[in-house]
N, C-alpha and C positions, 0 to 999 in steps of 0.2 A: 149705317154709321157704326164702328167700331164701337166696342164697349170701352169704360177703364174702369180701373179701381183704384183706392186710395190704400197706402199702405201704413199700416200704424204704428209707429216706434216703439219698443219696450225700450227697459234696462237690463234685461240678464235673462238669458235660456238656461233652462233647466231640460233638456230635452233629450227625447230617444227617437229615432227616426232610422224607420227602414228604407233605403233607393228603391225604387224598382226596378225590373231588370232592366240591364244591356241593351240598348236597342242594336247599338252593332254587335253585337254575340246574337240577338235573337233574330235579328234579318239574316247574319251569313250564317244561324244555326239551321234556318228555314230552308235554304239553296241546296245545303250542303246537305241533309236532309232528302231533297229530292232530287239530288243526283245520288245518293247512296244505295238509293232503292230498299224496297223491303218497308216496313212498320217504322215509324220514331217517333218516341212522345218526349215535348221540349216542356221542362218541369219549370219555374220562375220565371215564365216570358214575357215581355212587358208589351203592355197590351196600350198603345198609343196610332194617333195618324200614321205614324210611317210605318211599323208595322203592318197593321192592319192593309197600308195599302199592298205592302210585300207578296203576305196572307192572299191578296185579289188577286195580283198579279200570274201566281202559282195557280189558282184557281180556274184564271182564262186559259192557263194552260193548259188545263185538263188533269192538275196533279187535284188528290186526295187532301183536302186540309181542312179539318175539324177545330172548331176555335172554343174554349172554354173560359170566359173572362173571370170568374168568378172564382175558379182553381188554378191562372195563370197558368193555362196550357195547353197546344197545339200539337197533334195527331197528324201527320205526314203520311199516307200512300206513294208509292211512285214502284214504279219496276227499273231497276239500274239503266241507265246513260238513254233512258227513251227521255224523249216528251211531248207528251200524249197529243196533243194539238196541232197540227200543222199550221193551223192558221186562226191569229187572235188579234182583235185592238185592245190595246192594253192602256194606261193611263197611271204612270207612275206620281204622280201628284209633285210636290215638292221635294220627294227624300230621294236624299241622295246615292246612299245605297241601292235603292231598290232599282234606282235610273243606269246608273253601271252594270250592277248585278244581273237585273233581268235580260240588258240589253246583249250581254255574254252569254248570257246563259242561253239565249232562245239562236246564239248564231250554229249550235252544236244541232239544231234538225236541218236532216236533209230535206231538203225539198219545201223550207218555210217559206211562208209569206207574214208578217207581222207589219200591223202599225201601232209605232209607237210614241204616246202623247205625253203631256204633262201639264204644269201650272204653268201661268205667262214666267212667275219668277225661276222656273229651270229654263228657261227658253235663255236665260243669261250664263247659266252655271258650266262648267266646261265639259267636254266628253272627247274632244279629236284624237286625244291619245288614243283611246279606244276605238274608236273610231276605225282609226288608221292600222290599227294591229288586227283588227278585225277582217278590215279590207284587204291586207296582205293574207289571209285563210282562204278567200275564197266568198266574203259576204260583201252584199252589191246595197247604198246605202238613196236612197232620193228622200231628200229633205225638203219638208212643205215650208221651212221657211228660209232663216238666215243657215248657211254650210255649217254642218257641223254642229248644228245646234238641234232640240227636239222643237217639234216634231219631225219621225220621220219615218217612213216607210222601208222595211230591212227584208232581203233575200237571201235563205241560208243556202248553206250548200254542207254543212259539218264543219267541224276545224281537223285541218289535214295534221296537222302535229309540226313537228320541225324548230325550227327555231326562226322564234318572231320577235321583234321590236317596239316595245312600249315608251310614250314620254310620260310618266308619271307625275310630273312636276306640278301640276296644279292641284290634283286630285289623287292620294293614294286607294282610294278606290276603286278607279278603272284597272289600277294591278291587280288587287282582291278577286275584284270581278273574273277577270282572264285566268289569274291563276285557279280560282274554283272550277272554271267552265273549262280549263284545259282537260281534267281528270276524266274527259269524256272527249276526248283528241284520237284520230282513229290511230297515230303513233305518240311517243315521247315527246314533248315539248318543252323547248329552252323559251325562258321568259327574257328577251335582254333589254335591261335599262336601258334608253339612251335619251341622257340629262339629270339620272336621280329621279328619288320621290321624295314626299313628304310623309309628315305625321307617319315615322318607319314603325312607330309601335301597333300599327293598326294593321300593318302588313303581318307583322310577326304574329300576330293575333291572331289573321287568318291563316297560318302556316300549321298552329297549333291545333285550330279546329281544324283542319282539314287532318291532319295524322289522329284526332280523335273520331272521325269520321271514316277510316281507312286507308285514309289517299297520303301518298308518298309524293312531300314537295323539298328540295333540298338551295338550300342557296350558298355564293359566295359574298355576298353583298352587292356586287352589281348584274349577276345573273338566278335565275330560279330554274329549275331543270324540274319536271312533273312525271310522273310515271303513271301514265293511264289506267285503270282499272281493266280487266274484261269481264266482259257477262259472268255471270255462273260462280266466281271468283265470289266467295264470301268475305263481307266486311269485315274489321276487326271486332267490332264490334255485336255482342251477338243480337239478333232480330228476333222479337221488337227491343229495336234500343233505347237508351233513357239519357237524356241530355242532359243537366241541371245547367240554367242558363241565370249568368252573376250578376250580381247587382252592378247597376250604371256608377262608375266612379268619374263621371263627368256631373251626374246629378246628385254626388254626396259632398261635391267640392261647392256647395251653394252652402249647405248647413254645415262643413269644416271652418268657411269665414263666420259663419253666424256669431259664434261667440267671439272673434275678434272684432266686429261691432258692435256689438251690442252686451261684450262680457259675459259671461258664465263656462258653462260646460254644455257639449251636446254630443250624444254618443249613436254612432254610427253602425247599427247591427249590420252582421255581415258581411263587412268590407276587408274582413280578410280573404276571403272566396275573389277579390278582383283581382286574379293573376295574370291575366288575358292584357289587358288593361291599363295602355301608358298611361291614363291620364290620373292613375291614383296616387301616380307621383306628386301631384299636386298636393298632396300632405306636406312633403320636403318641401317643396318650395315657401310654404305659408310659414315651416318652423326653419328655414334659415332667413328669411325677412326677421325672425324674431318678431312675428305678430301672433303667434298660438303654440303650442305645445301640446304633445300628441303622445297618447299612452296605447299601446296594444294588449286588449281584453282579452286573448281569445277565439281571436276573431273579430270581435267585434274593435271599436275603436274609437278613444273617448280625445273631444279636441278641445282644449283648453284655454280662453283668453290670456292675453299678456297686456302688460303696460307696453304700449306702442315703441318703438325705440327712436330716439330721435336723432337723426343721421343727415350732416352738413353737404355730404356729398351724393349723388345721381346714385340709384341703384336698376340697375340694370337686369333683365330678366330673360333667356331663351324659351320662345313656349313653339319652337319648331314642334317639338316631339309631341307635344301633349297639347295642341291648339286649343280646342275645344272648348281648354278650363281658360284663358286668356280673358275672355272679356268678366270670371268671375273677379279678377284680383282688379280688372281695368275700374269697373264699373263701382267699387271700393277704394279705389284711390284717391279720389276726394276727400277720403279722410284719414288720409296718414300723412305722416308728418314729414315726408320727404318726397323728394321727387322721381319719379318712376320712368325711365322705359324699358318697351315693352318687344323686343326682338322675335324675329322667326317666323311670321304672322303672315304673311303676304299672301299667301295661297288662300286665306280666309278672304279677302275678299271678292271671292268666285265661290262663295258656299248660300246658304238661305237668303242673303244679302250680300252686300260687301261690309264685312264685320267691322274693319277698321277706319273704315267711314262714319258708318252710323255710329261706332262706340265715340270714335272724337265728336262728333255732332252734338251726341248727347252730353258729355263729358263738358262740352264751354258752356255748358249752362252751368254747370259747379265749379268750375275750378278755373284758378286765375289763366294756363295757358295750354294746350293741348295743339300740339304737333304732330302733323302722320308723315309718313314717308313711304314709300311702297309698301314696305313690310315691315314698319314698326310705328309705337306710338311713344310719342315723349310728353308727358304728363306732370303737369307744377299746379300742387294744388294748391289754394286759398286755405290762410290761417283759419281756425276755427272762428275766431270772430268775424272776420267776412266771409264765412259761409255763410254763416248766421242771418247776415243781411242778406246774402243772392236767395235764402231760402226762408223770405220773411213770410210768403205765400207759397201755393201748391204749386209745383211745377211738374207740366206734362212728360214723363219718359213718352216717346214714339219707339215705335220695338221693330217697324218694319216685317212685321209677319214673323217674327223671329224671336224662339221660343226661350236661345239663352241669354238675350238683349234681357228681357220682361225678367229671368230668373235672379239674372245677376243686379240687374240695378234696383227689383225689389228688395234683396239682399241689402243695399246700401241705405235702404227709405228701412228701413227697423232699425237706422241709428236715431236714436232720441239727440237729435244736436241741439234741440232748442230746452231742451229739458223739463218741458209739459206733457208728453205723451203726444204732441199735436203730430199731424199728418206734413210732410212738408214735400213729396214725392208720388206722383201719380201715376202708375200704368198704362199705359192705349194696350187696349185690345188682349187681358189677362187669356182669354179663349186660345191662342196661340198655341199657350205649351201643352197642346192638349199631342203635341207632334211627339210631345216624350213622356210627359207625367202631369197630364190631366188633373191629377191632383194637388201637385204645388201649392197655390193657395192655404187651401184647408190644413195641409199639416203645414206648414209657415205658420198658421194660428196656433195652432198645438202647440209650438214650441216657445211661444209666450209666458212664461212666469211673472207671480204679480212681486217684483223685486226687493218690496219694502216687509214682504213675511218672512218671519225667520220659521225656516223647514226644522221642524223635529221630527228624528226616526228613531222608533222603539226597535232592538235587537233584544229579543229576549230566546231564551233556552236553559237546558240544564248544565251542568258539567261536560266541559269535552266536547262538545258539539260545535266548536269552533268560532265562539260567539266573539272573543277577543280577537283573535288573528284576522279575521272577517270584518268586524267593527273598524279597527286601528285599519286595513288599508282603504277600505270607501272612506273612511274620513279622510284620508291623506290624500287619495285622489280627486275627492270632489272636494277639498279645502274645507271642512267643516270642524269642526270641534268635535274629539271625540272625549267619549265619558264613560267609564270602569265603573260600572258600580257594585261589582264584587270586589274593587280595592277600599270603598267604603264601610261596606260591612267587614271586611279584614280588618281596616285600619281602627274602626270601632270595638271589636272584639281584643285588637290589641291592646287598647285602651283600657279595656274593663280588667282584661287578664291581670295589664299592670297594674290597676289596684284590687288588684285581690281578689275580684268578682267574679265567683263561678255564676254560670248560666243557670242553675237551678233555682237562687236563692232571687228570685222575681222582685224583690221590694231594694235587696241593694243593686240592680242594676237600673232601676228606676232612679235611684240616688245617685247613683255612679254618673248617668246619664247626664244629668243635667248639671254636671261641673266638668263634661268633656268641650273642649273650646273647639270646634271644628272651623276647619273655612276653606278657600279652595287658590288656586295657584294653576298659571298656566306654565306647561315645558310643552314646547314648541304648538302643537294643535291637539295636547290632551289638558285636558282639567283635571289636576291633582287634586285630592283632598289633603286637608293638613289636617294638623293634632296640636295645638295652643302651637301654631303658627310656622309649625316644619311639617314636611313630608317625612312620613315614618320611611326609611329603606326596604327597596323588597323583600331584603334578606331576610326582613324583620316579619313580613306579615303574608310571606309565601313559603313559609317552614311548615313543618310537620307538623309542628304544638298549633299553631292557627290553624291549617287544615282539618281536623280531628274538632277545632271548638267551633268554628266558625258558622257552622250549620244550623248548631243548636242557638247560637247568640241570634241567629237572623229571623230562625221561629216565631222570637221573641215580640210580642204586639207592640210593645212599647220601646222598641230595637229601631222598628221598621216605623212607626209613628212618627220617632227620632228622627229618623233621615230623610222620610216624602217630601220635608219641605224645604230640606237640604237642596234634592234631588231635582226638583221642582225648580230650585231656583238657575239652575243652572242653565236655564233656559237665556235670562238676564242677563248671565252672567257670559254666555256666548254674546250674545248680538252688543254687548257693551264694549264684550273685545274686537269686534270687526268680522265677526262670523258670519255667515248667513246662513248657518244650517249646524246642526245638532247630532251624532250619531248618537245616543245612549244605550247599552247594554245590559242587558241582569235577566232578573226571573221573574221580574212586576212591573216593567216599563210599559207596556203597551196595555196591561191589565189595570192598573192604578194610577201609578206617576202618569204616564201621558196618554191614556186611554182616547185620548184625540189627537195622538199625535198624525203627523202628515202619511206619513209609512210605519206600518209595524207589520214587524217580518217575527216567526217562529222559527228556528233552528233548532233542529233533532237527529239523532243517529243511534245505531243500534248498540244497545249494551255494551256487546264486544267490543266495537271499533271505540268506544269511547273510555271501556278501560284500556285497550291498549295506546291509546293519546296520551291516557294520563301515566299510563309506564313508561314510556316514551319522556314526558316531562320528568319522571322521579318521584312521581307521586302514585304513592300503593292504598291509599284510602279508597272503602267500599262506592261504587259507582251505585250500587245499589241499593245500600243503603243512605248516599245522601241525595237518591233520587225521591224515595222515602219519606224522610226530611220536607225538603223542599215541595212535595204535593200533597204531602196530610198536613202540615201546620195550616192551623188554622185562620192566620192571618195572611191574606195575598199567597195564596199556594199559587206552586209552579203549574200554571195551564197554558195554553194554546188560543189568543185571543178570539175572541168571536171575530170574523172577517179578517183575520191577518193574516199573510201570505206564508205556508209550511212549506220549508227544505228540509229536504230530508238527507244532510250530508256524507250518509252514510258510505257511498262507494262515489263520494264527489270529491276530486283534488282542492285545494285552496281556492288556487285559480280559478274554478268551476262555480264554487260557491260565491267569489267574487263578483263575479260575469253577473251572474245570476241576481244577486242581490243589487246592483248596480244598474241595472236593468228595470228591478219593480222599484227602486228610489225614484230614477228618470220619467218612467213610465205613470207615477203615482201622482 
């Protein structure tokens, strides 16, 4: 009996989540690989069922494949355009890939004999395209069951070259497949469509590995023309070569929705690296719905909840190109407020299951009406209030073996619709998505924050190390409240100056003190301080004459006494305005003022680079001496907290130090 599991609603992710790789980057990395010949180690490879069975597959072949789960990565032997085995039972399991891939690849031995098996559920999935362009080379096919279907028993003879005829149309991996295994064709081969393919971004994918690989494949759009390699002919690549293989952007488009259910931010390391990769367009699709908003890190890439938009008329969707992510936005549509179809799809119902079945199936347990049609689904969901009732109890997802059924509609069971934390959606059979990311689960819990803390994060450092620039945009990115507290001790020194008070004379700045009226004031998501109920202007307290005093006034014990609980309070004074999070900055936030706060980050840079910042600004005051200052006063000296995270932004751009800090927030 199948397992399930129950999935638990939050209110808001706070989260940082690495994909793991490609599984189609790391299967056609595997192929292409051992048709290259020579050493290849494949760096970030993701180590799931269908890999693994790939990995086997190569194996029975007689190629060289060393597996390292633990360093993500896979070591290839092969000697160009051989393959080693004449004769294997092989057993592609359910993946699809590896069911085309292999079935190509093994027709290039002369003289083979191969039987090839699978799960009962490929015995449904399609291959005659291949099939039949196969049969046109020269390979003889007896199938132990239904024509055209696995299992079956295959007779190679080589692929003579020429120009052959593929139908692509259900599956664009019987092209991948043929175009890889052509590069070992004993002449030139023309690939030619006839009917089209689908999902074209998965062809041009393999176009790209394969010229990174050495192999010369050129198209017009309805033909591919392949230039064989010969022996001896070195790759372009020099042996032993190094693959980096990218992160799955079919498995980051689960946590892209996250925060559009559930609210927050959640930040996607890496996803700049998916250039292979239609389906990372799936970003665009989520921000022209207008349900998230998306910032690029770096690299990395931070996705943002929205107020849902509420739209009177059908909104319609093509996910020809990018299928894969379709059932994430389906198995979510129960809870948006307009009605969805969902076009291009139709070849998915000859993949792990029939996707457009099972997802409507699932789907009328939530939602008032759900229609299919060959190749699309039309989806009208139920007000929130009668969701409420269909989901007064736990309702069974059925996943059908199918690992982005489980991904996607857990995705949808982390909305809290009943607004208790309660469960109201249940899993069959979580073990599934062990076909891509076995881990799933466990970081879906990770990305859980508890909603109702308000985050505070200590930014502390000295001058010029970038502690405002840095501050002011993670607040702005993660929506938080950000807070200057070197505009406090400015704005208090201006104060004192205005009446008269030098920093020396300790007894009148003590008096001075306590008839200064401070209080605070929001402009946009920064907390001002005021002075008897204005913001002093910068002009006022970012000049020359406060730089030069400013140092010494902050020395001062009963300076800093003064403002802790200012400082302090601003904590209150966030989550009263609607904040859920805190950036605070200076030289004592993580040391005093918030020595517990959620994150405290250290920021530092070397002498030079920070007096030429502060040339840069206009400012010619000693770095070194109010370095000085700030670490021999005696009261809250400038340190480096015990356990808080040191950057060191010395030879790091803005952006870098952004990344970076944005990263140990999420991560904390």
């Amino acid at each position: 009996m199948n397992s399930e599991i129950s999935i638990k609603p939050f209110r808001e992710c706070r989260a940082s989540v690495t994909p793991p790789g490609s599984k189609s980057v790391t299967n056609r990395a595997m192929v292409l690989a051992a048709l290259a010949g020579g050493h290849t180690l494949l760096e970030g490879a993701l180590f799931s069922r269908d890999t693994l069975i790939m990995a086997e597959c190569l194996q029975k072949l007689g190629y060289m494949v060393k597996l390292d789960e633990n360093e993500r990565t896979v070591e290839i032997d092969s000697a160009f355009g051989c393959i080693p085995n004449s004769e294997a039972e092989i057993n592609v399991g359910n993946a699809g890939t590896a069911a085309r891939f292999i079935t190509a690849l093994v027709a290039l031995r002369k003289g083979g004999r191969y039987l090839l098996n699978s799960d009962d559920a490929m015995y449904a999935r399609p291959i005659k395209g291949l099939v039949d362009a196969l049969k046109s080379q020269g390979a003889e096919f007896e199938f132990l069951g239904e024509e055209n279907r696995f299992p079956f028993r295959i007779k190679t003879s080589g692929l003579r070259g020429g120009e052959v005829s593929i139908d692509a149309g259900e599956s664009s991996q019987m092209l991948s497949g043929l175009l890889m295994a052509s590069v070992g064709a004993s002449s030139p081969m023309t690939v030619k469509l006839s009917g089209g393919t689908v999902s074209k971004p998965f062809v041009s994918m393999t176009m790209s590995m394969m010229e990174h690989f050495g192999f010369k494949c050129e198209t017009d759009g309805t033909s591919y023309k392949v230039a064989p390699r010969k022996a001896g002919i070195p790759p372009m690549s020099p042996s032993p070569r190094v693959y980096r293989i990218e992160p799955d952007a079919t498995a980051a488009s689960y946590f892209a929705t996250l925060p559009a259910v559930v609210s927050g931010v959640c930040q996607i390391k890496n996803f700049g690296e998916c250039v292979l990769q239609g389906d990372s367009a799936y970003i665009e699709v989520l921000k022209s719905l207008g349900l998230a908003d998306a910032e690029n890190m770096d690299g990395n890439i931070l996705v943002f909840s929205k107020d849902f938009p509420v739209r009177p008329e059908t909104v319609e969707v093509d996910f020809n190109d990018i299928s894969d992510t379709f059932l994430t936005l389906a198995a979510v549509s129960m809870l948006l407020p307009f009605n969805l179809r969902i076009t291009g799809i139709g070849h998915t119902r000859r993949q792990e299951t029939d996707r457009v079945a099972a997802v409507a199936r699932e789907l009328r347990k939530f939602c008032e009406t759900v229609e299919e049609g060959d190749g699309e689904l039309f989806i009208a969901p139920y007000t929130r209030g009668e969701l409420l009732k269909k989901a007064k109890a736990e309702t069974l997802v059925h996943t059908y073996g199918d690992h982005r059924i489980a991904m996607s509609f857990a995705i949808a069971g982390c909305a809290d619709i009943r607004g208790d934390g309660s469960s109201w959606i249940r899993i069959e059979d979580p073990e599934c998505v062990s076909k891509t990311w076995g881990e799933f689960f466990e970081v879906l819990y990770t990305a859980r924050k508890d909603s109702k803390k308000f985050r505070i994060v200590a930014v502390d450092g000295g001058a010029a190390v970038g502690k405002s620039s840095v501050s002011r945009e993670c607040s702005r990115i993660l929506r938080y409240m950000h807070v200057d507290t070197g505009s406090h001790y400015r704005t208090v020194a201006y104060g004192l100056l205005e009446n008269g008070v030098d920093a020396s004379d300790k007894a009148a700045v003590a008096s001075a003190l306590s008839k200064l009226k401070i209080g605070a004031m929001l402009d946009g998501n920064s907390a001002k301080i005021t002075l008897s109920g204005n913001v002093v202007p910068d002009s006022e307290i970012r000049n020359e004459r406060i730089n030069m005093k400013v140092a010494e006034f902050a020395a001062i014990a009963e300076v800093r006494e003064f403002l802790k609980s200012y400082q302090r309070s601003m904590a209150d004074f966030g989550r009263s305005n609607g904040f859920e999070g805190m950036i605070m900055e200076g030289r004592d936030i993580g040391s005093v003022i918030f020595p517990d706060a959620d994150t405290r980050i250290f920021l530092d840079a070397d002498e030079a680079t920070r007096a030429a910042r502060r040339a840069k600004e206009g400012i010619s005051d000693s770095i070194k001496k109010r370095d000085e200052l700030d670490r021999t006063r005696k009261t809250a000296p400038l340190v480096c907290p015990d356990g808080a995270e040191l950057i060191d932004t010395s030879n790091m751009t803005k952006s870098e130090v952004v990344r970076k800090t944005l990263s140990i927030i999420l991560e904390s």
